[in-house]
FIGU-300852 format. One line per 8 residues: number of its first residue (from 1); their letters; for each residue x, y, z of C-alpha. Coordinates in steps of 0.25 Angstrom, whole numbers, m for minus. Layout:
REM residues N
NUM	A	X:Y:Z ~ ...
//
This chain:
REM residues 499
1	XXXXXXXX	523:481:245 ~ 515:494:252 ~ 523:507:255 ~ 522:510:268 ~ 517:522:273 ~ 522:521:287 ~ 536:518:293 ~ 540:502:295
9	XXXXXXXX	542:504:310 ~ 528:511:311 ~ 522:500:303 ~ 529:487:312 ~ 523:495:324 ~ 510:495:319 ~ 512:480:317 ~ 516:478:331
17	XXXXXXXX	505:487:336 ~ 491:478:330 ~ 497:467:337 ~ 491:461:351 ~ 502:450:355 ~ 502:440:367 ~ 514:436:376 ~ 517:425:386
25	XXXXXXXX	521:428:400 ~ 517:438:411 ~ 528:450:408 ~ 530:455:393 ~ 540:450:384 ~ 552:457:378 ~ 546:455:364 ~ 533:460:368
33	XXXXXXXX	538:473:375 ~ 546:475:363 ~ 537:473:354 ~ 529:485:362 ~ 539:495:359 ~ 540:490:344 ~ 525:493:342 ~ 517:482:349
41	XXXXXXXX	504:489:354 ~ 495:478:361 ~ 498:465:371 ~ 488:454:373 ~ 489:446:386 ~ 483:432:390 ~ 483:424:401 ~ 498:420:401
49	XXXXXXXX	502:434:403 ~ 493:435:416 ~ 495:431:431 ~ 490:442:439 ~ 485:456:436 ~ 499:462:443 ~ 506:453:433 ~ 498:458:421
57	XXXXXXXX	498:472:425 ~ 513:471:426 ~ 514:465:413 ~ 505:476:407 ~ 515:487:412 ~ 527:481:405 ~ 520:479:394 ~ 515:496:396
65	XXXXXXXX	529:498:400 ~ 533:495:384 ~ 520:502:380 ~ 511:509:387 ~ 501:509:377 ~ 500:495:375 ~ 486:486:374 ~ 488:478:384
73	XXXXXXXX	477:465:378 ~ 469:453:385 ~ 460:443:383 ~ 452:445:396 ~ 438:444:394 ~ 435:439:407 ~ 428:426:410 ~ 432:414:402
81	XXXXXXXX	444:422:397 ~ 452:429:405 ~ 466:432:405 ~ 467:440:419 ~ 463:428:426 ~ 466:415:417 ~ 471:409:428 ~ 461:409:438
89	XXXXXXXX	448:412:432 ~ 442:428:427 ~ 435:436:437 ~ 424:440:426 ~ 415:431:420 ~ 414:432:405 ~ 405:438:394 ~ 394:427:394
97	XXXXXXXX	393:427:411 ~ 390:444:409 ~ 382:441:396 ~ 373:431:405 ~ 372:441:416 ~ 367:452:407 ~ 372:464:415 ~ 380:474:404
105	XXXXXXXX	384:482:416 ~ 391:470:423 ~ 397:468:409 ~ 403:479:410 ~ 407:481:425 ~ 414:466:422 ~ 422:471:411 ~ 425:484:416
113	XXXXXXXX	430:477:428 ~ 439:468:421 ~ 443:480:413 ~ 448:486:425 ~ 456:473:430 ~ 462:472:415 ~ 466:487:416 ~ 473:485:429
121	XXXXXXXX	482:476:422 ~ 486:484:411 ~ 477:479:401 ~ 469:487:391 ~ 464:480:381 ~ 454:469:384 ~ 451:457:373 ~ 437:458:376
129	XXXXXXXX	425:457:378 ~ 421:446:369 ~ 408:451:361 ~ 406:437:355 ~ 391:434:353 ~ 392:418:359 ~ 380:414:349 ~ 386:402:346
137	XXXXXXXX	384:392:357 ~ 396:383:351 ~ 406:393:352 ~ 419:389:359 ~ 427:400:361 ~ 415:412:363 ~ 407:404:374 ~ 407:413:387
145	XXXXXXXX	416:423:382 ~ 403:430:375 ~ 393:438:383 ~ 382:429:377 ~ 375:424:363 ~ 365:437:363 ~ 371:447:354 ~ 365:460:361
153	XXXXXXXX	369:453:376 ~ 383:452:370 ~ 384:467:365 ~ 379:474:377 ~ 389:464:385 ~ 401:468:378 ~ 398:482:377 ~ 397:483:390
161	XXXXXXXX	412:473:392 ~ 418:483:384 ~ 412:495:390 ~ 417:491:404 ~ 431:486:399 ~ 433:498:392 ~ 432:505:403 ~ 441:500:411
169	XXXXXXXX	451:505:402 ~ 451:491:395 ~ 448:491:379 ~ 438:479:376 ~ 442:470:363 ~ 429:466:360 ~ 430:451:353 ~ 429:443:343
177	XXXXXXXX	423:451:333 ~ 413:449:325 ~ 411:438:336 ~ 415:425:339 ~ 402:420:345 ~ 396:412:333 ~ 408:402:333 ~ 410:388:336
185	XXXXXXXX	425:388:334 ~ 435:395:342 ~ 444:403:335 ~ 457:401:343 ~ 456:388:335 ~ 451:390:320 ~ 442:400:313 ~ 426:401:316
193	XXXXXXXX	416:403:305 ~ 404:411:309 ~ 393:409:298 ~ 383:419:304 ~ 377:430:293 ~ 383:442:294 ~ 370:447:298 ~ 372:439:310
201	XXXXXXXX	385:442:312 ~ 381:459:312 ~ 370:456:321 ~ 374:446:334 ~ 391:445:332 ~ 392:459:330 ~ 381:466:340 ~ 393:464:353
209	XXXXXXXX	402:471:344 ~ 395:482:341 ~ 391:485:356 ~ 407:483:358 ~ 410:493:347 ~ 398:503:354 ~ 404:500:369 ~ 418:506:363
217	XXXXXXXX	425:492:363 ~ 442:497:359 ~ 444:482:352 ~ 438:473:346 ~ 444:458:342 ~ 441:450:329 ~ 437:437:328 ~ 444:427:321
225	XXXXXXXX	429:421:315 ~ 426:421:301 ~ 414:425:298 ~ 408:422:283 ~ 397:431:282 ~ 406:444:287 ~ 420:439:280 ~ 420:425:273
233	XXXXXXXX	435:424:271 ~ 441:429:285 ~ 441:428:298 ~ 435:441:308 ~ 449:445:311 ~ 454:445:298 ~ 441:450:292 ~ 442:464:286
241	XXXXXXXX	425:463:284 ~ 426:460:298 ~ 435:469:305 ~ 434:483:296 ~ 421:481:287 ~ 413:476:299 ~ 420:480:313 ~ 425:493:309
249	XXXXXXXX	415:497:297 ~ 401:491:301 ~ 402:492:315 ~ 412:504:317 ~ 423:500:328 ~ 435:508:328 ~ 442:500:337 ~ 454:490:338
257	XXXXXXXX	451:478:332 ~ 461:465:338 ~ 461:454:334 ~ 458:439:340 ~ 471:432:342 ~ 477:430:328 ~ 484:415:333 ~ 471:411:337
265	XXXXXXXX	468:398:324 ~ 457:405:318 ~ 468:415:313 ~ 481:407:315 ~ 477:396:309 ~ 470:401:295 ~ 480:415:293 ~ 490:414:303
273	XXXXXXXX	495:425:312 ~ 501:432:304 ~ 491:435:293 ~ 480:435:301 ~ 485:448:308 ~ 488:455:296 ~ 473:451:290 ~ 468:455:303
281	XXXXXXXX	474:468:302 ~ 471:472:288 ~ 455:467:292 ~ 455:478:301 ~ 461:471:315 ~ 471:481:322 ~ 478:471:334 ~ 479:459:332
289	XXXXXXXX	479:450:344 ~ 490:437:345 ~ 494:431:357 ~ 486:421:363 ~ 494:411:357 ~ 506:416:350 ~ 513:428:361 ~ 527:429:355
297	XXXXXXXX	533:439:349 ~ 536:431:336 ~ 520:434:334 ~ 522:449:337 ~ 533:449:325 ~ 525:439:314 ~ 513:447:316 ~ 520:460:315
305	XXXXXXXX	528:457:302 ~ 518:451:298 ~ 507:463:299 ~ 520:472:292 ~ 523:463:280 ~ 507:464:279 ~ 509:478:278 ~ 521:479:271
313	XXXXXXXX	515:469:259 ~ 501:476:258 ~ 494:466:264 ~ 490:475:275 ~ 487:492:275 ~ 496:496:283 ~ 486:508:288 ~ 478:496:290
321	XXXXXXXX	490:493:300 ~ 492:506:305 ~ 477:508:308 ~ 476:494:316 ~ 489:499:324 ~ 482:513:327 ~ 471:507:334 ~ 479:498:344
329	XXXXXXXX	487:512:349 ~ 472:518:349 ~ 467:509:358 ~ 480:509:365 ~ 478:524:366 ~ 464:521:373 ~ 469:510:384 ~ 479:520:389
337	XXXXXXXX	469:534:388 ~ 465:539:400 ~ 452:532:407 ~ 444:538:417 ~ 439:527:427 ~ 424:523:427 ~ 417:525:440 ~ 415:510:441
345	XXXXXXXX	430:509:439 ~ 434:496:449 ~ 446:500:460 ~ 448:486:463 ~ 442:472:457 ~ 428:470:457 ~ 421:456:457 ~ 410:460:448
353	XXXXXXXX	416:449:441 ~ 410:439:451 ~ 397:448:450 ~ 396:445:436 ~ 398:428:435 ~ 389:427:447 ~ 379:434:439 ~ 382:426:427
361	XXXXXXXX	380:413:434 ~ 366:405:429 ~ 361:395:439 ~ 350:384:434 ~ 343:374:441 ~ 335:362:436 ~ 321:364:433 ~ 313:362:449
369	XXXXXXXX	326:360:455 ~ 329:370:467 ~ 343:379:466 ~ 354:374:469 ~ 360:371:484 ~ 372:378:484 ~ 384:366:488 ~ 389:364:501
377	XXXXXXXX	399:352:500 ~ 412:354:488 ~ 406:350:473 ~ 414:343:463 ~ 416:352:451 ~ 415:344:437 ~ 421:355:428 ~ 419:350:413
385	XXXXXXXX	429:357:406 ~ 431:360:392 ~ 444:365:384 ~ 443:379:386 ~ 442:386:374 ~ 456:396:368 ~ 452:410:374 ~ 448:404:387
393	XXXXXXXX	461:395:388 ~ 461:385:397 ~ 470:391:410 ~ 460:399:416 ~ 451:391:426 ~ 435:390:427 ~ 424:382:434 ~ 419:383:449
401	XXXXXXXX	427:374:455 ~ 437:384:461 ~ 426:392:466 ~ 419:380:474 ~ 432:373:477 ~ 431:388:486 ~ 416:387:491 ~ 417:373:492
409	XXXXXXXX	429:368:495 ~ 431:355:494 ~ 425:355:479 ~ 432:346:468 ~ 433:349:454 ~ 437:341:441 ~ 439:346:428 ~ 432:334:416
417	XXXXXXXX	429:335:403 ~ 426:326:390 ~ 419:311:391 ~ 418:307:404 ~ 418:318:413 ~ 406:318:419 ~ 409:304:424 ~ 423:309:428
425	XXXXXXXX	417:320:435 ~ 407:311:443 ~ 419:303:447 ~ 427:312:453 ~ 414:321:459 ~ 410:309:466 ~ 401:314:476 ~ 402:329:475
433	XXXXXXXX	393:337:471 ~ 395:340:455 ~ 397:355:449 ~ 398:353:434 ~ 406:363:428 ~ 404:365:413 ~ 410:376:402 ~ 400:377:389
441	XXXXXXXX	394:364:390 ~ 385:365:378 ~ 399:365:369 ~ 404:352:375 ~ 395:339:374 ~ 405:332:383 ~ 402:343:395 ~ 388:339:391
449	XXXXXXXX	389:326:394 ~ 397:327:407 ~ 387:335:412 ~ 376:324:409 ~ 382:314:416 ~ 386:321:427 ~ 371:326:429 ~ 366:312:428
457	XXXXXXXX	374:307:437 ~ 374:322:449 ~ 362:328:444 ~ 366:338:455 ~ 379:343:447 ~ 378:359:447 ~ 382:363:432 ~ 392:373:430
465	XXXXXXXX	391:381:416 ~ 405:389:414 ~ 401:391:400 ~ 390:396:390 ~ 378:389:398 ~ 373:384:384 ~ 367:371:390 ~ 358:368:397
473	XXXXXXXX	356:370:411 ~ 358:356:421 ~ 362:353:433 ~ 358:354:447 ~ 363:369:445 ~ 367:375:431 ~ 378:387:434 ~ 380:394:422
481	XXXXXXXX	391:404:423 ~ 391:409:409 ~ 407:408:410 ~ 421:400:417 ~ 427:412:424 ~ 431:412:438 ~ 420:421:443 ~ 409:412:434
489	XXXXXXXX	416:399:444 ~ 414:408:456 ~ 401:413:455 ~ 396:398:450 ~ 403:392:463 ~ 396:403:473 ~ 382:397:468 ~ 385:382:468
497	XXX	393:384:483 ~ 380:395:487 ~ 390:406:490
//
C-alpha cells in the first residue's frame, strides 16, 4: 500500500472532481447538489433534463447556486443530435450538411450561434464537434454526425466549429478521438476494431485532430475503439499509447481530455464501470463522462471509491489523479474568465440555421427530364424509417412531413418499414402523390427494396435522402439534405411545395 502524500479529504475531492455524471429530471437532485459541495466539479445534461431554455437556465442556476464554477456539460452537436431540441427537431443542421456546403465561415457562424443559445442557458462545456473522418460508408453510429469522408474537408470544418463555439464562451469537446470514422460497429453496443496502419491512422483519423488542437479546442473525448496498430491490447480510452504517447506527446494537447460515456458496452461490457475509469485515468483521461445511462448517485459513489481504492492500492499514481483533477478546475477557471463579446456577438436568435440546411440541400433530376414542378395538391409522405441509432435516440422527430403538412395542408404521412412496405405504402398513398422519405439508404437493403417498388409502380415519387446520400440518385426529384434535423425538413419541404 502507497503513503500518501496528500490529506484523504483532499484525495476523495479530486475523485469527485474527474467525474462527469448524469441525472434524471428537469431540477437538480439533493444527491447531486451534495455531491457539489463535497467535491463534484462537472454535470452532464441530456434530453430528459430539458423542456425549454427557461427551464434549463434555471436548472443551471441551482446547479451554480451550489457551485459557481461548475462545468455545466451537453451532448448538443446540433443536427441529428440535439439535446436543446430533442423534442421538436434542432435549428442547425449537422457536420455532414456544413461539410457539403463547404463554407468554413458559415461553420463557424453556425456553431458560434449555437454557442451563444448554449451560453444563454448556462452551459459551458459543449461535447462537440464531432471530428470523425466518416470514411467508412458502413458506419452506423458516425454517418451524418461527420463533416464528411475527406480528411482536409473535415479539419478545416471543425476548426472552424470550434473556433466559433469557443467564442461564445462555449468550450468545444472535440470527439471521438483518434476517430470513430472507419467503424462498422457502434460502440454504445460492443467494441470496434479499426485495422488501418498507423500510418493511416497519423495521416486521415488524425488530420481533424490536429486542426482541433491548432484552433485551441478546451477538450478533447476519447474513443472507445481499439485500434491494433496504435495499441493492440486496449481500447482508446483506456489506452496510455493513445491518450499520453500520442495525444499528449506526438501532437502536443495540453488540454482536458473526457472520456466517451464509460456505461456505453464497449467499456461496460469488457471492464466494467468501475475499472474502466480508473484504467481511463491512469492512460491519461482527466473527466470521465457517465450518465447517459446510469444517472444516480449510486454511480457517483462506485466510481469514486472505486478511483480511491485505485489510489490507495497503487494501482493508480495519485499525482496522476491530482493532475487529471487540476485540469477540470482549469478549464473551469476559463468558462467563468471574463470574455469580451465579438463584434458578430448575436443580441437575439438568428436563423442562419435555416440559411445553412437550405444551402446543404442537393436536388437531382433524371437525365433529359425537366426540374421539378413545385406541388400544388397535399402529397402523401412514405417515411422509411430505420432504428435510429443510440446517440441520436429515437424521441427526437425528423422528415418533411411536418413542414408540408404546413405548406400543404392536407398532406398525409405514414411511417413503413422492413418487407413490405413499399406496398403498404402504395396502399395507404392511394392516389396522392408519393414523397419518399429515406435515412441512409445505402445501409438498409430493405429501404432499397421499398424504394424499387414504389418507383415501379409511381415513377414520379420525389426521393427524400435524410442521411449520407451514398446511393444513387432516383426519383423524379432526388433531395439530399445531408442530415434529419428540423431545418434540413424545412428547407426540403419549401423546394417540393415551391416556396
Amino acid at each position: 500500500m502507497t503513503t500518501l502524500a496528500r490529506r484523504p479529504d483532499t484525495l476523495t475531492r479530486d475523485a469527485l472532481t474527474v467525474l462527469q455524471p448524469g441525472f434524471t429530471g428537469t431540477t437538480a437532485p439533493d444527491w447531486l447538489l451534495r455531491r457539489l459541495g463535497e467535491g463534484l466539479a462537472s454535470v452532464g445534461l441530456f434530453g430528459r433534463n430539458i423542456t425549454s431554455p427557461e427551464q434549463l437556465a434555471a436548472l443551471t442556476a441551482q446547479l451554480r447556486a451550489e457551485r459557481d464554477d461548475v462545468l455545466v456539460a451537453i451532448d448538443e452537436e446540433g443536427g441529428d443530435v440535439t439535446r436543446l431540441e430533442v423534442r421538436t427537431g434542432s435549428s442547425f443542421p449537422g457536420n455532414h450538411a456544413l461539410g457539403a456546403v463547404d463554407d468554413v465561415e458559415l461553420t463557424r457562424a453556425v456553431a458560434h450561434e449555437l454557442g451563444h443559445r448554449l451560453r444563454a442557458c448556462g452551459v459551458n462545456l459543449n461535447w462537440a464537434p464531432s471530428a470523425d473522418v466518416n470514411s467508412n460508408p458502413a458506419n452506423p453510429v458516425i454517418g451524418v454526425r461527420s463533416f464528411g469522408a475527406d480528411p482536409e474537408l473535415v479539419a478545416r470544418h471543425t476548426a472552424a466549429y470550434v473556433t466559433g463555439l469557443q467564442a461564445a464562451g462555449v468550450a468545444a469537446c472535440t470527439k471521438h478521438f483518434p476517430g470513430h470514422g472507419d467503424t462498422s460497429v457502434d460502440s454504445h453496443h460492443a467494441l470496434p476494431r479499426i485495422d488501418a496502419s498507423r500510418s493511416v491512422v497519423l495521416d486521415r483519423e488524425l488530420s481533424p485532430f490536429r486542426a482541433a488542437i491548432a484552433a485551441g479546442t478546451r477538450a478533447v473525448m476519447s474513443a472507445h475503439i481499439l485500434i491494433p496498430s496504435l495499441d493492440p491490447d486496449r481500447p482508446a480510452t483506456l489506452s496510455r499509447p493513445v491518450l499520453t504517447d500520442l495525444l499528449r506527446g506526438e501532437l502536443g494537447y495540453t488540454g482536458l481530455i473526457v472520456t466517451d460515456g464509460m456505461e456505453m458496452q464497449a467499456i461496460a461490457g469488457t471492464y466494467g464501470i468501475e475499472r474502466g475509469s480508473v484504467l481511463a485515468i491512469a492512460a491519461g483521461a482527466d473527466a470521465i463522462c457517465v450518465g447517459g445511462g446510469l444517472s444516480d448517485d449510486e454511480t457517483v459513489r462506485r466510481l469514486r471509491d472505486a478511483l480511491i481504492k485505485a489510489v490507495r492500492a497503487g494501482d493508480l499514481p495519485e499525482d496522476r489523479l491530482a493532475d487529471a483533477a487540476e485540469r477540470v478546475r482549469t478549464l473551469a477557471r476559463w468558462t467563468t474568465a471574463p470574455r469580451e463579446p465579438s463584434a458578430t456577438e448575436p443580441t437575439e436568435p438568428t436563423d442562419i440555421g435555416l440559411q445553412a440546411a437550405r444551402r446543404a440541400v442537393e436536388t437531382t433530376y433524371p437525365a433529359g427530364s425537366a426540374p421539378l414542378e413545385p406541388l400544388r395538391e397535399p402529397p402523401y409522405v412514405a417515411a422509411f424509417t430505420p432504428v435510429a441509432n443510440f446517440a441520436v435516440g429515437n424521441e427526437t422527430p425528423w422528415g418533411v412531413a411536418a413542414e408540408l403538412v404546413r405548406l400543404l395542408p392536407g398532406t398525409r404521412t405514414g411511417t413503413f418499414t422492413g418487407e413490405g412496405a413499399a406496398r403498404a405504402a402504395l396502399t395507404e398513398a392511394g392516389p396522392s402523390r408519393i414523397v419518399a422519405v429515406v435515412r441512409d439508404e445505402h445501409r438498409h437493403p430493405w429501404m432499397s427494396a421499398a424504394l424499387d417498388t414504389l418507383l415501379t409502380a409511381r415513377p414520379d415519387t420525389i426521393v427524400v435522402e435524410m442521411g449520407v446520400p451514398q446511393s444513387p440518385r432516383r426519383g423524379a426529384a432526388h433531395l439530399a439534405t445531408h442530415g434529419a434535423a428540423r431545418v434540413c425538413g424545412r428547407a426540403a419541404a419549401e423546394i417540393i411545395a415551391g416556396e
